[in-house]
C-alpha positions as CSV (number, residue, x, y, z in Angstrom):
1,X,52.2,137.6,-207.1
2,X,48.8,139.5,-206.5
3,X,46.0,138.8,-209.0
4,X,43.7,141.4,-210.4
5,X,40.0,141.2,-208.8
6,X,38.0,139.4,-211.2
7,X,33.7,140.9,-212.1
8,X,31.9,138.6,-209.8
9,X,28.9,140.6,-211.3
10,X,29.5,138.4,-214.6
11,X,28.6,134.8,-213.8
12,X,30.8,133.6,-216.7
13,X,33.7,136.4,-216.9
14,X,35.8,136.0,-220.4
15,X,39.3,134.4,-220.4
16,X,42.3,136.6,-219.6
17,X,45.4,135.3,-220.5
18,X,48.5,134.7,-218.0
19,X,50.5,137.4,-218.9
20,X,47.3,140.1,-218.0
21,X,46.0,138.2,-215.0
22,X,49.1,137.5,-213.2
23,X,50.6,141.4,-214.2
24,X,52.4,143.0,-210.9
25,X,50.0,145.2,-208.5
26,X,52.9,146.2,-206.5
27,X,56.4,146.8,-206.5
28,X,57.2,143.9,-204.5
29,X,55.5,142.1,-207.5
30,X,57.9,143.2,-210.0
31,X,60.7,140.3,-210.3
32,X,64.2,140.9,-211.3
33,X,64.6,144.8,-210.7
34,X,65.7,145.2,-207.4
35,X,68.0,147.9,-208.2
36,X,65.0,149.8,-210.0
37,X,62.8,149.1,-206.7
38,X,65.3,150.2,-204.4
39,X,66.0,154.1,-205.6
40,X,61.9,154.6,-206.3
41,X,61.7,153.5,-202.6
42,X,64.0,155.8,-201.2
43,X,63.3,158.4,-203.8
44,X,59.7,158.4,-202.5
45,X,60.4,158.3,-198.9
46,X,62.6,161.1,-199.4
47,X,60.7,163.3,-201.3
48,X,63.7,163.5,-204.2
49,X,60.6,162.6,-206.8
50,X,62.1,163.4,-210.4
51,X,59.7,165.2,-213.0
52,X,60.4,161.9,-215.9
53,X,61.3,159.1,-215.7
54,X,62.9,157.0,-218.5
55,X,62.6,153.1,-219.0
56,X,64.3,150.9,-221.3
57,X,64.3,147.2,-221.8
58,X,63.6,144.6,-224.1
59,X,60.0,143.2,-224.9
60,X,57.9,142.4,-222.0
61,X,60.1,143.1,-218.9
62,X,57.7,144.9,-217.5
63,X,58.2,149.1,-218.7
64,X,54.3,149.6,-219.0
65,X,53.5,147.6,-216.2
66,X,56.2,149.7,-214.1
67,X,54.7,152.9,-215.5
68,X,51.5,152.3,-214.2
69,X,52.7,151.6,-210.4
70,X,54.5,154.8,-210.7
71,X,51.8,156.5,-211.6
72,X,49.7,155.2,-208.8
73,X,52.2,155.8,-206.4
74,X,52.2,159.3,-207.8
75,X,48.6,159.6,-207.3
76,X,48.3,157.7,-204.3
77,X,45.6,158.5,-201.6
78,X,43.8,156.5,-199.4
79,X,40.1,157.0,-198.3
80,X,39.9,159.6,-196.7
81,X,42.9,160.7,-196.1
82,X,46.4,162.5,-198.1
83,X,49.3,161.2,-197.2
84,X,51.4,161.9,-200.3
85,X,52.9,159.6,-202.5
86,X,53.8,156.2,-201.8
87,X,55.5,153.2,-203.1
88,X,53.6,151.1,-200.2
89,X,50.4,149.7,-202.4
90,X,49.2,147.0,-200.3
91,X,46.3,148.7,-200.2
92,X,44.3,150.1,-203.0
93,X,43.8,153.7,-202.7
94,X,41.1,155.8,-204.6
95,X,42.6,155.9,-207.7
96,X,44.2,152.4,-208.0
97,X,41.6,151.0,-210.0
98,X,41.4,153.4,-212.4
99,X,45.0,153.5,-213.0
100,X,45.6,150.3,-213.1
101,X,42.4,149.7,-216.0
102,X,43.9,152.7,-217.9
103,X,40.6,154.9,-217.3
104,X,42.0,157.4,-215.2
105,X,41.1,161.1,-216.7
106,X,44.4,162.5,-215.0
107,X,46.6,159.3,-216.1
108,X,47.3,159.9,-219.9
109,X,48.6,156.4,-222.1
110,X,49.6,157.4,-225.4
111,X,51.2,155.4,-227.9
112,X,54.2,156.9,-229.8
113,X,53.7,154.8,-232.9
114,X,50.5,156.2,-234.0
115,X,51.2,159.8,-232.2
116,X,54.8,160.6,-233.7
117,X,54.0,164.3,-235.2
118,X,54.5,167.9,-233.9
119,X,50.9,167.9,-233.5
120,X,50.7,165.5,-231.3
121,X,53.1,166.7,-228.9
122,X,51.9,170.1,-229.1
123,X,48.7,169.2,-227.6
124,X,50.3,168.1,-224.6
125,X,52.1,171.5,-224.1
126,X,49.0,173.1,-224.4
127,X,47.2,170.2,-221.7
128,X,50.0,170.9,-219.2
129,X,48.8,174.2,-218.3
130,X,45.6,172.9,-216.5
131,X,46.1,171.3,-213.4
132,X,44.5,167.5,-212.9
133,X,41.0,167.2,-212.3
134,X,40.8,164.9,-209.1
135,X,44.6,163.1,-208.7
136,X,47.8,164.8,-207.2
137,X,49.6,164.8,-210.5
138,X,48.5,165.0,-214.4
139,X,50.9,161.7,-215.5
140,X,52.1,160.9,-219.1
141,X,52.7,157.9,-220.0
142,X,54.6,157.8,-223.7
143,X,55.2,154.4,-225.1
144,X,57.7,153.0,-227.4
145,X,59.0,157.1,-227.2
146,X,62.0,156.9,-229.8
147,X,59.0,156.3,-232.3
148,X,58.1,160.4,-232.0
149,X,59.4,162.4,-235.1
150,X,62.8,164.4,-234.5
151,X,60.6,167.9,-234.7
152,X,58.1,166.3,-232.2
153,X,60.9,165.6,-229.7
154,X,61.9,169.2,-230.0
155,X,58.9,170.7,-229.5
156,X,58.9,168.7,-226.3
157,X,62.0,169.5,-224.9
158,X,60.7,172.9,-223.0
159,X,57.9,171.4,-221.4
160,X,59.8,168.2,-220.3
161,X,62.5,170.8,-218.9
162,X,60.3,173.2,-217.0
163,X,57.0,171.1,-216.4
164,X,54.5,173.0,-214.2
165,X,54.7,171.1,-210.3
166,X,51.3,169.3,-210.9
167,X,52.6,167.4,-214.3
168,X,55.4,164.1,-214.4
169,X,56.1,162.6,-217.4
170,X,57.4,158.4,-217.6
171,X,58.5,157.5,-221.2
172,X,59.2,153.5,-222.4
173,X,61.1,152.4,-225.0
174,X,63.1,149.2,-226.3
175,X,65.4,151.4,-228.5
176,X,66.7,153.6,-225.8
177,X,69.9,154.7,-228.7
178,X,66.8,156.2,-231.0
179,X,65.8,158.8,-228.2
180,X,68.0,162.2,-228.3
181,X,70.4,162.5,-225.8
182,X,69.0,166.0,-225.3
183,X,65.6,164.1,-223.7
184,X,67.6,161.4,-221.9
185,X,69.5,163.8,-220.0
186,X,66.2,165.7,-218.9
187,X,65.0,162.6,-217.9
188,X,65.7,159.5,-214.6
189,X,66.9,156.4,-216.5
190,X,65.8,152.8,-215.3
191,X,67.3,149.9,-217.4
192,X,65.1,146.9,-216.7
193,X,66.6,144.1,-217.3
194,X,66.3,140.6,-218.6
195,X,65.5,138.2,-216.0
196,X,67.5,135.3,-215.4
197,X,66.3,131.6,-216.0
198,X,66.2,130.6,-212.7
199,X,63.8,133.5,-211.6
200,X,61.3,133.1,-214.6
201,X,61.2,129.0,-213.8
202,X,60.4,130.1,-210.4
203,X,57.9,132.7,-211.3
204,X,56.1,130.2,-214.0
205,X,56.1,127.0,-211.0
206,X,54.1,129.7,-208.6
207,X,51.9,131.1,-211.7
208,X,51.2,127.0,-212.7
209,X,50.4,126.9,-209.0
210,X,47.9,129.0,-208.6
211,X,45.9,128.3,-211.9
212,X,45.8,124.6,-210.4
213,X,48.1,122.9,-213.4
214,X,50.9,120.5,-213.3
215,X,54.1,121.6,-214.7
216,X,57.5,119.7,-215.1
217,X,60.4,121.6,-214.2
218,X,62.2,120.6,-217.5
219,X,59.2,122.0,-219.0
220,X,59.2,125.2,-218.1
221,X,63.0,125.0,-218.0
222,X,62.4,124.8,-222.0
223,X,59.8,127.6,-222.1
224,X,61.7,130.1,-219.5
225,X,65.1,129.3,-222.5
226,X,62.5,130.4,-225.3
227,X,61.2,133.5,-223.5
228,X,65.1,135.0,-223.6
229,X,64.4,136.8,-220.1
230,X,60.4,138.3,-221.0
231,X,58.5,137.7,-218.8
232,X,55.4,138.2,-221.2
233,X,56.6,136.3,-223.5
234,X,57.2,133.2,-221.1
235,X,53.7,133.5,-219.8
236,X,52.3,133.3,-223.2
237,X,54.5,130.3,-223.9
238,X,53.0,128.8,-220.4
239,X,49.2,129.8,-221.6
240,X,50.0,128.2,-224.5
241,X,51.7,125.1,-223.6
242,X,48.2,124.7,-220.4
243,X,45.8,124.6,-223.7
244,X,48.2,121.9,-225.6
245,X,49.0,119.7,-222.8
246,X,45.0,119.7,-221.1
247,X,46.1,121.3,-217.8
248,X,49.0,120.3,-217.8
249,X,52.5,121.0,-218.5
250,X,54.8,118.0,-219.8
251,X,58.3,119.0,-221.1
252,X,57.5,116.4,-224.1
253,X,54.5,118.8,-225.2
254,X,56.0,122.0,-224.9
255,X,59.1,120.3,-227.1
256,X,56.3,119.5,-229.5
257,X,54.7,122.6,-229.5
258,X,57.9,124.9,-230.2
259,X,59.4,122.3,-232.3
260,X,62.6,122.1,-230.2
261,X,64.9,119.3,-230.4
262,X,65.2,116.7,-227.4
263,X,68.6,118.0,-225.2
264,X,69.7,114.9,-224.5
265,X,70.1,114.0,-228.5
266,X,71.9,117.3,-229.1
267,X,74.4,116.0,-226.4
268,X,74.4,112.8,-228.7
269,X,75.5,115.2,-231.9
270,X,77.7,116.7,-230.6
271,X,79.6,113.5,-229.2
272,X,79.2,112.4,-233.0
273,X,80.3,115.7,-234.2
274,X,83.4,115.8,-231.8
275,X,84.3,111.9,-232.3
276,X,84.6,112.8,-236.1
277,X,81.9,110.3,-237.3
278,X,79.6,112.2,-239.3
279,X,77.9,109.0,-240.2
280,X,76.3,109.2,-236.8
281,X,75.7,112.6,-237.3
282,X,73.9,112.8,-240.3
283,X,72.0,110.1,-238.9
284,X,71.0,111.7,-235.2
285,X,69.9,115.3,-237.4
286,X,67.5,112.7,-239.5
287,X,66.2,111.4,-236.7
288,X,65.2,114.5,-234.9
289,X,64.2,116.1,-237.9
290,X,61.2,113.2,-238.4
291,X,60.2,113.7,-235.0
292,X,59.5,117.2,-236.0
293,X,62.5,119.5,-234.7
294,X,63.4,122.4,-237.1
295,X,67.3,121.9,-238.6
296,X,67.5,125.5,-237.6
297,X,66.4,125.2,-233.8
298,X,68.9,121.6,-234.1
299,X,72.2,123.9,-235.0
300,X,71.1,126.5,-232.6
301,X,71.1,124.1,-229.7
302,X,74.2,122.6,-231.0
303,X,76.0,125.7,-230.7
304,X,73.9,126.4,-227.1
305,X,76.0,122.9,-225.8
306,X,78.9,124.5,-227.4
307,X,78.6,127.3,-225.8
308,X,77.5,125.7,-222.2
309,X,80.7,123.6,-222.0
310,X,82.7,126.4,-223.3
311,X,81.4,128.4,-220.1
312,X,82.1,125.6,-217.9
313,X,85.4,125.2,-218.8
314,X,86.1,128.7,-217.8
315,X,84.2,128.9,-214.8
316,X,82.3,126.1,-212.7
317,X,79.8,128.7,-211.5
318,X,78.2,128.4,-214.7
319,X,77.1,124.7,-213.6
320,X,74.4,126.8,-211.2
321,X,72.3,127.6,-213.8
322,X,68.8,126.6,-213.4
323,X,67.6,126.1,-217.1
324,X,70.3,123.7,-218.1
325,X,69.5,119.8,-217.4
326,X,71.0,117.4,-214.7
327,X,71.7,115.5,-218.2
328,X,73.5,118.8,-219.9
329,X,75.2,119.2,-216.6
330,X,77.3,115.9,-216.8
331,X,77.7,115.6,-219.9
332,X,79.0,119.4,-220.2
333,X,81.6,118.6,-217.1
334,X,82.9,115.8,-219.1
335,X,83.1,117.4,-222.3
336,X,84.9,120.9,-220.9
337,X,87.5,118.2,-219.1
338,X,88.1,116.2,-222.6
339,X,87.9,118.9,-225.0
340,X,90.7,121.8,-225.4
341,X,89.8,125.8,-225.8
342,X,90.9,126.4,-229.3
343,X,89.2,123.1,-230.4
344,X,85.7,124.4,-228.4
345,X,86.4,128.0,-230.1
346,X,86.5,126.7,-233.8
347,X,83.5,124.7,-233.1
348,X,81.9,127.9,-232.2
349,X,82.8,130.0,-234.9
350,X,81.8,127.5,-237.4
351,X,78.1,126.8,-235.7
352,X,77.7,130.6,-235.8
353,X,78.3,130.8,-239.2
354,X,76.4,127.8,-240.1
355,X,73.5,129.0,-238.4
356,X,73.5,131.9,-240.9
357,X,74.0,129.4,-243.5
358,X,70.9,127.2,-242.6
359,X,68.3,130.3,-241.4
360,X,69.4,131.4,-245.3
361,X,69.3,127.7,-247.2
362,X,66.3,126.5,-249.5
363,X,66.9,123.6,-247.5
364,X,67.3,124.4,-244.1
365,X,67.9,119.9,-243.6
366,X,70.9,120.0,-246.1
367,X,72.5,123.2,-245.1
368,X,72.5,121.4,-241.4
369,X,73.7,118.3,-243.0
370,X,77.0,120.0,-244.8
371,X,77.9,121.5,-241.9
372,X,77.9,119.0,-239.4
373,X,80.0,117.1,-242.3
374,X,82.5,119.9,-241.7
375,X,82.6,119.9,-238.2
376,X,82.8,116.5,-238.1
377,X,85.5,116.6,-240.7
378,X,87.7,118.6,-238.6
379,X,87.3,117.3,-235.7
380,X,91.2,115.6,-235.2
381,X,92.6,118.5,-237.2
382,X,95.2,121.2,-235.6
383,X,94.2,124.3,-234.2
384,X,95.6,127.1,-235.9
385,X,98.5,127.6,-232.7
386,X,98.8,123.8,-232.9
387,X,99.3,124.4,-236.6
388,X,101.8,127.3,-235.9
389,X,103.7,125.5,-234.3
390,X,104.6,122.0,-235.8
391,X,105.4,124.6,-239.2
392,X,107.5,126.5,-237.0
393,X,109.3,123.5,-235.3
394,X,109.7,122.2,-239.2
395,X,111.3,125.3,-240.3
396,X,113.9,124.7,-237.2
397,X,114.6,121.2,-238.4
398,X,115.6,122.5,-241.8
399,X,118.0,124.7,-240.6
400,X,119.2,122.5,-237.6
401,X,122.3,120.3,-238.3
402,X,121.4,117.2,-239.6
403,X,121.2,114.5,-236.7
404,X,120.4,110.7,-237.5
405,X,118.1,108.4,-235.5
406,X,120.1,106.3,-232.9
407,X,118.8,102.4,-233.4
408,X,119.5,99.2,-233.7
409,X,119.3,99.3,-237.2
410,X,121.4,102.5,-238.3
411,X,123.9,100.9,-236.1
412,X,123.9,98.1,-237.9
413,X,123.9,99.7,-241.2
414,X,126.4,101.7,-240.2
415,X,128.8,98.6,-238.8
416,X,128.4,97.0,-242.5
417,X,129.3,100.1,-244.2
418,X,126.4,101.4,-245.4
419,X,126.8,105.6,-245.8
420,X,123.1,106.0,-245.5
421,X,119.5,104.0,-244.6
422,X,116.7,104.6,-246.5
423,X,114.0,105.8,-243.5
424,X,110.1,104.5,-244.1
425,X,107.0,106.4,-243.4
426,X,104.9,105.2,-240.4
427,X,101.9,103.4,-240.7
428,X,99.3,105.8,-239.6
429,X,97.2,103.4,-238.4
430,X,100.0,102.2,-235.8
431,X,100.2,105.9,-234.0
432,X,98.2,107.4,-231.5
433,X,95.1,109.3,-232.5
434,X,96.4,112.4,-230.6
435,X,99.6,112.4,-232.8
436,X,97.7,112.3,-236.2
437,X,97.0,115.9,-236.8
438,X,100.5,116.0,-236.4
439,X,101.5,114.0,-239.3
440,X,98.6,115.2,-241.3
441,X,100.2,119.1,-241.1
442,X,104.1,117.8,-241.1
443,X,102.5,116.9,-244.8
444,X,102.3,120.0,-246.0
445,X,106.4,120.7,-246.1
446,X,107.8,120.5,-249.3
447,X,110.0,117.5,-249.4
448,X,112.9,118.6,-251.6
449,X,115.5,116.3,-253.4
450,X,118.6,117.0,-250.1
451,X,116.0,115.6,-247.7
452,X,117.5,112.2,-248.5
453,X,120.6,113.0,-246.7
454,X,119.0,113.6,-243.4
455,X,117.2,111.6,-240.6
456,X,115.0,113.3,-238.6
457,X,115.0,112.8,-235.1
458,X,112.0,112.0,-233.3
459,X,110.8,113.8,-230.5
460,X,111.8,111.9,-227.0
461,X,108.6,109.2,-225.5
462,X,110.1,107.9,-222.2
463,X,109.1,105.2,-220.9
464,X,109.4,106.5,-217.0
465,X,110.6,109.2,-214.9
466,X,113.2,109.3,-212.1
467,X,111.7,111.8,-209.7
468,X,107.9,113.5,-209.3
469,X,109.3,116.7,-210.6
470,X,111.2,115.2,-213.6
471,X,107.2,113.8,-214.7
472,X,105.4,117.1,-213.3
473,X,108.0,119.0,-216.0
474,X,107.1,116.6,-219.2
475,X,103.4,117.5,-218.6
476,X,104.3,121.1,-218.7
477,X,106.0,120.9,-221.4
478,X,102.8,119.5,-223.3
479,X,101.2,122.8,-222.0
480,X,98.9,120.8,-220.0
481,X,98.3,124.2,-217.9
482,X,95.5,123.1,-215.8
483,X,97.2,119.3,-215.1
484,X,100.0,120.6,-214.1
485,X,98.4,123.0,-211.4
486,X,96.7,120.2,-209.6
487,X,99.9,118.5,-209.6
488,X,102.1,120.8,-208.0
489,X,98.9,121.9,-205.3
490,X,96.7,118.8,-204.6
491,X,99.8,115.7,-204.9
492,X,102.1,114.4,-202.9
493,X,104.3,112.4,-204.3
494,X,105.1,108.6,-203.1
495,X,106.9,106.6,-205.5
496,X,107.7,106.7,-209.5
497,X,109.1,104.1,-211.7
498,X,108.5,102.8,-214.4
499,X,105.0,102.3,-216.1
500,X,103.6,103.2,-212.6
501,X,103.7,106.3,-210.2
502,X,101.9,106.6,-206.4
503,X,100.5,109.6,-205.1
504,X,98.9,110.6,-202.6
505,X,96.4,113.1,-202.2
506,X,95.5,115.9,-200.2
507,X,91.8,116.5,-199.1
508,X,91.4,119.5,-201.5
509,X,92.4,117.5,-204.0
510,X,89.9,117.5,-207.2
511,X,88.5,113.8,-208.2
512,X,89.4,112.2,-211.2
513,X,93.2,113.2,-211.1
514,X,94.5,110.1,-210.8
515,X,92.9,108.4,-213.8
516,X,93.3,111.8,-215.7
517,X,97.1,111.7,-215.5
518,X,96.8,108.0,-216.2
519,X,94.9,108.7,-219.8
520,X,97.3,111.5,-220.3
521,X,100.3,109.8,-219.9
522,X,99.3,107.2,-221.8
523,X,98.2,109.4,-224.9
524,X,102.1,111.4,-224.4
525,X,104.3,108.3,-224.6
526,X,102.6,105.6,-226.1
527,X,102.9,103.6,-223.4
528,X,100.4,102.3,-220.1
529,X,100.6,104.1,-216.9
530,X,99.5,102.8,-213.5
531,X,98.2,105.6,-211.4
532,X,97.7,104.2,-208.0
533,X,96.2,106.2,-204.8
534,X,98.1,105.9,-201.6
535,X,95.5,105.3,-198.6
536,X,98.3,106.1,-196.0
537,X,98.9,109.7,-194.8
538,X,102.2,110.8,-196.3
539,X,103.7,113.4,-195.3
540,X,105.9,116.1,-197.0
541,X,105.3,118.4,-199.0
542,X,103.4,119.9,-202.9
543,X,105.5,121.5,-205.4
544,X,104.0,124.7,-205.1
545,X,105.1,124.8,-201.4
546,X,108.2,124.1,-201.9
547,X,108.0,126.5,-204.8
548,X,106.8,129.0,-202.1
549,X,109.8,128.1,-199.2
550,X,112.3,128.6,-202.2
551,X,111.0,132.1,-202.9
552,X,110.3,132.8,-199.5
553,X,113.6,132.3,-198.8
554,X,115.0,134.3,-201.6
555,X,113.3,137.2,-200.2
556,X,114.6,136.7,-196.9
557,X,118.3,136.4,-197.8
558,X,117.8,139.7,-200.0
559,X,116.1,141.5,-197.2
560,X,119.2,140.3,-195.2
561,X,122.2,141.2,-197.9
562,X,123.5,144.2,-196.9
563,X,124.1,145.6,-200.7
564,X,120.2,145.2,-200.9
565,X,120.1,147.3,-197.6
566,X,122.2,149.6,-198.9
567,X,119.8,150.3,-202.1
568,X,117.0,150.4,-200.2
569,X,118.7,153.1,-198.5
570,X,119.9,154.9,-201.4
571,X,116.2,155.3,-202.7
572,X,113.9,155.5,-199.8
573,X,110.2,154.2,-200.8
574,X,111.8,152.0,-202.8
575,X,110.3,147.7,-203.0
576,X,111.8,144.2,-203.4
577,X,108.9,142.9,-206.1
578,X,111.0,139.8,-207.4
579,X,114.4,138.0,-206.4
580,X,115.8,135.8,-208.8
581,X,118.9,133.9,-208.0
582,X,121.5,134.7,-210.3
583,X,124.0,132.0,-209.7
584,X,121.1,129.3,-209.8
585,X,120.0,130.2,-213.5
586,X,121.8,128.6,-216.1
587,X,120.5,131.2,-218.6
588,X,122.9,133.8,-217.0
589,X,126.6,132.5,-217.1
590,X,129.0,133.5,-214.0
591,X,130.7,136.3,-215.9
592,X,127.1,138.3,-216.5
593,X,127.0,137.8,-212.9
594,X,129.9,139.7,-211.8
595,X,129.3,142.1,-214.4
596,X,125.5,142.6,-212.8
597,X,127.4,142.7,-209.3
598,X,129.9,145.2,-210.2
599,X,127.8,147.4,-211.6
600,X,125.7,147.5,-208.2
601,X,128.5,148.9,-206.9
602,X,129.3,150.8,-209.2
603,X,126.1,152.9,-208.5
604,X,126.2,152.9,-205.0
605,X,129.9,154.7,-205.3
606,X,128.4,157.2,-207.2
């Protein structure tokens, strides 16, 4: 980053701020726009110079600042000689200066805000005419651009079509949809974009750097989250937090100073929130909110976490992001391993609407404090498929034949006559917690007067498994998706029984399986499983290579049946995409597969 020359004239120059002293010089300055960079490069070099130029991005990205280089490299000439223009400002030519002070007679700033009238414009179409007095080019620089008037726009549009040679025009804006598409498509569109956290932490360690100051890393982690990708912003947020701390930059001051709320806490409200205790979440929000934190900037960071384990559980890339916390990174992992998709997405959708809520309360505190009750409220509720189905799987029992419960008891009831047994609710308190939201919705049937002739039958809990496969199949059929996947690709099996299963793993595998299948089980069937590790090699091998041999195989024996050669012949071009074996599905009985066979015949006779 190149700093502008200071007046050593003036023994006690005044203060600039960051975001003016440390403002690009060069291309190579300008952080985050590579793309942008790259075509004015080769544009240059090639001559393919466009007569406007239009650039668009939100606050403080750097349009004006990118104006300006264009302009000088527009006007660029170094003593005493003409190259032409240049992107390659290393050096200062002989109308840097004055460009880059915004003094330069041929270099026109105007501000479309206070200029939006026909009038205005029309004293540039009557400016054009004149060549520049001393640079290559008569520049316009219009600012915030979609501000001009619709009739001011018009008038424009000749001019901007057919400019003379000697005139280029660069417009900025932050509201690139306000600007007519009849100007946009005279123009060469640059989107600047935000920049990413990890380059504006970066950026702000150099700047901190040079000025001499100390600054923590979780610091300007917290600023470079508040600047929302400006880089202006961020570096008045830096000045800012320089004066506060003394020269120095401590993430403890600059929480102070925006009123943010501590990250590690919000990971401590949302465990409260998830665990369903909103005692301990009513009294983490007091807590932060006497240190100072805003309820508002407290629910926004709530649903930040939300959405930070919600992206980790999607992708594990999102762990590389430089802003979030060694703390938040955990934590996050642990929480997108625990907590299921639907779950994450309702505690979204309410968080977003809370935050609405709260910004719109008389009392931001107990707008915060009713909806973390709510959260916290539904927190070991169904999800709405989860709800879905246990209704749906109610309405099947209804119409099912009735079926009584095989036990001791009815079987002993039934030995001493008895027609019928009365059947007693469970205790809730003597079920699982995973199977409560279960009971809660099965609650919500009408229970009608013939429901006293009929047992229902409770859904199967075994105690062990017989073979790997026969256990890799129950935990698909809990829709265990991503369990499952490591199962059949990372484990070998080595022995199952009862209460206990070996495995061993291969060096791919990812860690934590063991004890994850362990607390899984457990949670399923009401009942504790051993998960050991096998240190020996075992050899043999995963479910999903012996799901690949099996298709592998199916493919080779059609390839090799000579009706399936005889198709292929029949319709040349044509591809085996799937192979299913007919006789080994026990949907499709051995009638259907005649049928299938003879009417493959069938068509190749005709």
């Amino acid at each position: 980053m190149s700093e502008t020359v200071e007046n050593t004239t003036n023994p006690n120059p005044p203060y600039r701020v960051l975001a003016r002293k440390y403002r690009p010089q060069t291309f190579e300055d300008l952080i985050g726009q590579d793309a942008m960079v790259r075509t004015l490069t080769n544009a240059f070099a090639s001559g393919r110079i466009a007569q406007a130029y239009m650039l668009t991005g939100v606050r403080g990205v750097g349009k004006t600042t990118t104006a300006r280089l264009i302009a000088r490299a527009l006007n660029f000439q170094a003593s005493g000689e003409d190259t032409g223009p240049s992107v390659d400002l290393s050096v200062k030519g002989v109308h840097c200066d004055a460009i880059l002070e915004s003094r330069h007679v041929d270099v026109i700033e105007m501000d479309a805000a206070s200029h939006t009238g026909v009038d205005n414009v029309r004293e540039i179409n009557d400016a054009v005419k004149y060549k520049p007095a001393s640079a290559r080019y008569k520049v316009y620089i219009i600012d915030e651009v979609h501000m001009l008037s619709t009739p001011a726009f018009n008038a424009l549009l000749k001019t901007l079509e057919e400019p003379p040679p000697h005139v280029k025009f660069i417009f900025a804006t932050t509201e690139i949809r306000k600007v007519p598409v009849t100007v946009l498509s005279r123009c060469q569109r640059f989107d600047l974009r935000r920049l990413d956290a990890g380059l504006l932490v970066d950026h702000f360690q150099r700047i901190a750097g040079l000025e001499g100051v100390k600054a923590d890393v979780e610091a300007l982690q917290m600023i470079s989250r508040a600047a929302e990708g400006s880089v202006r912003d961020g570096l008045s947020l830096l000045d800012q937090a320089i004066a506060y701390g003394t020269d120095q930059v401590l993430a403890d001051d600059v929480q102070s100073m925006l009123g943010l709320s501590d990250r590690a806490r919000i990971i401590d409200l949302f465990d409260a929130v998830v665990r369903g205790d909103a005692a301990a979440a009513l009294d983490e929000l007091e807590a932060q909110y006497n240190l100072g934190a805003d309820p508002e900037v407290i629910i926004a960071d709530l649903a930040g976490f939300v959405h930070w384990v919600t992206k980790l559980k999607v992708s594990t890339k999102a762990a590389d992001d430089a802003s979030v916390s060694q703390a938040e990174r955990t934590k996050g992992k642990e929480y997108s391993e625990k907590l299921a998709m639907p779950v994450l997405a309702r505690t979204w959708q309410m968080l977003l609407k809370g935050m609405d809520e709260v910004s719109r309360a008389g009392n931001a505190l107990m707008a915060a404090e009713m909806l973390l009750i709510r959260l916290a409220h539904v927190a070991d509720m169904p999800t709405p498929d989860q709800l879905a189905r246990i209704i749906k799987q109610a309405d099947g029992a209804d119409k099912a034949p009735a079926t009584k419960v095989s036990t001791a008891a009815s079987g002993a009831s039934e030995a001493a006559g008895a027609s019928r047994a009365p059947v007693s609710s469970p205790d809730p308190a003597s079920q699982p917690a995973t199977h409560a939201p279960v009971m809660a919705a099965a609650q919500l049937k009408p229970v009608s007067s013939e429901a006293d002739d009929t047992v229902v039958e409770q859904p199967a809990r075994p105690a062990g498994f017989a073979t790997f496969d026969e256990m890799v199949a129950y935990v698909s059929s809990k829709r265990d998706v991503k369990l499952v996947r490591q199962l059949e690709r990372h484990v070998l099996p080595v022995s199952v029984g009862t209460g206990r299963i070996e495995i061993s793993l291969l060096p791919d595998a990812p860690a934590g399986i063991a004890n994850e299948l362990s607390r899984r089980l457990e949670a399923w069937t009401g009942n504790r499983w051993i998960v050991s590790v096998s240190s020996s090699e075992t050899s043999g091998q995963t479910i999903a290579d012996q799901k690949r041999e099996r298709r592998d195989d199916l493919f080779r024996r059609a390839r090799q049946s000579e009706d399936v050669q005889a198709v292929l012949r029949e319709f040349p071009g044509a591809e085996i995409l799937e192979v299913r074996d007919l006789a080994a599905n026990p949907e499709v009985s051995p009638d259907e597969v005649a049928d299938i066979e003879d009417d493959i015949q069938d068509d190749l006779a005709d």
